[in-house]
C-alpha positions as CSV (number, residue, x, y, z in Angstrom):
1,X,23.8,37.1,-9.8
2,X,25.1,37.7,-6.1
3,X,22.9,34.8,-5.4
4,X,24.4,32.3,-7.5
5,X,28.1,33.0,-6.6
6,X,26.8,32.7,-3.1
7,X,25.6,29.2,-4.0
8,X,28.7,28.3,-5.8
9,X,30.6,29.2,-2.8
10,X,28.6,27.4,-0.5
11,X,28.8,24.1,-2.9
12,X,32.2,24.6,-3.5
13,X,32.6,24.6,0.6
14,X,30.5,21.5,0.9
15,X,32.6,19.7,-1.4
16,X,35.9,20.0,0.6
17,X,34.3,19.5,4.0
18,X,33.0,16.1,2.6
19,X,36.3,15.4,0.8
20,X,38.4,16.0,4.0
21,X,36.2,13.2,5.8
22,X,35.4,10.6,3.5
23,X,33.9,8.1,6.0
24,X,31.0,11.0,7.3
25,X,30.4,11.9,3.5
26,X,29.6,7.6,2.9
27,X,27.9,7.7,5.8
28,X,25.9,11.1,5.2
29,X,25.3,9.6,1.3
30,X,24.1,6.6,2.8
31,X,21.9,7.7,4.9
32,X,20.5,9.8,2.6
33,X,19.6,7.1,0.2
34,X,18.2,4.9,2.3
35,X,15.8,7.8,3.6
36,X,14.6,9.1,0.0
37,X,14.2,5.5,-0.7
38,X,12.3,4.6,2.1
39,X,9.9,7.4,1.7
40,X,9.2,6.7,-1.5
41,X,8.6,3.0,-0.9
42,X,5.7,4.0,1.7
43,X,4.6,6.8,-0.6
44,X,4.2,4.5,-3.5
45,X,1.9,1.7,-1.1
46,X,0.1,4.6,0.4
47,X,-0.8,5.9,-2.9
48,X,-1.6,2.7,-4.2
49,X,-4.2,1.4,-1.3
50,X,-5.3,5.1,0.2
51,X,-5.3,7.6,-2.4
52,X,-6.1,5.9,-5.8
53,X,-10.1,5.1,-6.4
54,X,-10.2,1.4,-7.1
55,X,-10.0,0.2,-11.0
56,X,-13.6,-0.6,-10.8
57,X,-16.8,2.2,-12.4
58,X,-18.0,4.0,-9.5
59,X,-15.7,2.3,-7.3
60,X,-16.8,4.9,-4.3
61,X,-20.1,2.7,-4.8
62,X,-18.4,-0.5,-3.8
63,X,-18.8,-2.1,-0.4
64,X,-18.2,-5.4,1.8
65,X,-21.3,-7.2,3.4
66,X,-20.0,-9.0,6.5
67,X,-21.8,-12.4,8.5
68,X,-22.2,-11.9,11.8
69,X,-22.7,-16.2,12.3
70,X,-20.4,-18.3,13.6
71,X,-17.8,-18.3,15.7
72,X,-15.7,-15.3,14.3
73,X,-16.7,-11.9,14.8
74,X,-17.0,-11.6,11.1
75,X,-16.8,-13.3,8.0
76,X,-17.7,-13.6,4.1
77,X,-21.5,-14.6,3.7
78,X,-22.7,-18.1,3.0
79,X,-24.2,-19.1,-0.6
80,X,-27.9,-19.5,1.1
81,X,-27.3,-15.9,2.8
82,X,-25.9,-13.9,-0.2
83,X,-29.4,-15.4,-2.1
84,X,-31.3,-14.0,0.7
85,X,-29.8,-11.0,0.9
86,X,-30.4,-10.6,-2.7
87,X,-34.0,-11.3,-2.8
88,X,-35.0,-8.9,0.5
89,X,-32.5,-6.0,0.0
90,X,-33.5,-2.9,-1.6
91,X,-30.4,-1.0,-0.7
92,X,-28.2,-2.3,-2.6
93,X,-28.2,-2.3,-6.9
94,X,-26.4,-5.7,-7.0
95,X,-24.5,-8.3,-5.2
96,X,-21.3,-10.6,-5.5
97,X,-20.2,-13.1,-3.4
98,X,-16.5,-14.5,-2.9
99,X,-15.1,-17.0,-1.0
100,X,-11.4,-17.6,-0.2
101,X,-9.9,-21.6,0.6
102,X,-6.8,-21.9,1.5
103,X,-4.7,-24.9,1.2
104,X,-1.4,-26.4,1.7
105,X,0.6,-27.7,-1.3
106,X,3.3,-30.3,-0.5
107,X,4.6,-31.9,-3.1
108,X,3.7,-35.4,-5.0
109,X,0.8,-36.9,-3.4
110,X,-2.1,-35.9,-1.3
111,X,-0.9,-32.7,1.0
């Protein structure tokens, strides 16, 4: 019971310390917000890309097979290599290819 009086005290306190100086309580407010709200914005991506298992069945089975041709130091297989790679491998169950174009859309007309 002591402890609750103790806390209504202390509120109470609070209260006219931050209603003797408006601007510091807006600013103290303020702040606050935009700390609580900016940790939960990088808890929420965090979460999202580190901490929940992909939406996929036995997503910790998944992986990425890199080329090492070319002129970058890496990059999505070819057609002809993913067929290879399916025909000689014996490590992996299955495979899937993908391949991202990127283009530029400009309007009416050919870009």
């Amino acid at each position: 019971m002591l402890f609750i009086r103790m806390i209504g005290q202390d509120l109470r306190y609070g209260g006219r310390i931050l209603a003797r100086k408006p601007l510091f309580a807006f600013v103290a407010i303020l702040s606050l917000g935009v700390g609580i709200s900016a940790n939960t914005a990088i808890f929420t991506v965090v979460n999202s890309v580190l901490l929940e298992p992909l939406p996929y069945p036995e997503s910790r089975r998944l992986t990425v097979v890199w080329s090492a041709f070319g002129s970058e130091g890496r990059a999505p297989s070819s057609g002809p290599e993913l067929i290879s790679l399916r025909e000689r491998s014996r490590l992996f169950d299955q495979f899937g290819g993908i391949w991202v174009q990127s283009g530029a859309l400009t309007g009416k007309g050919e870009p």
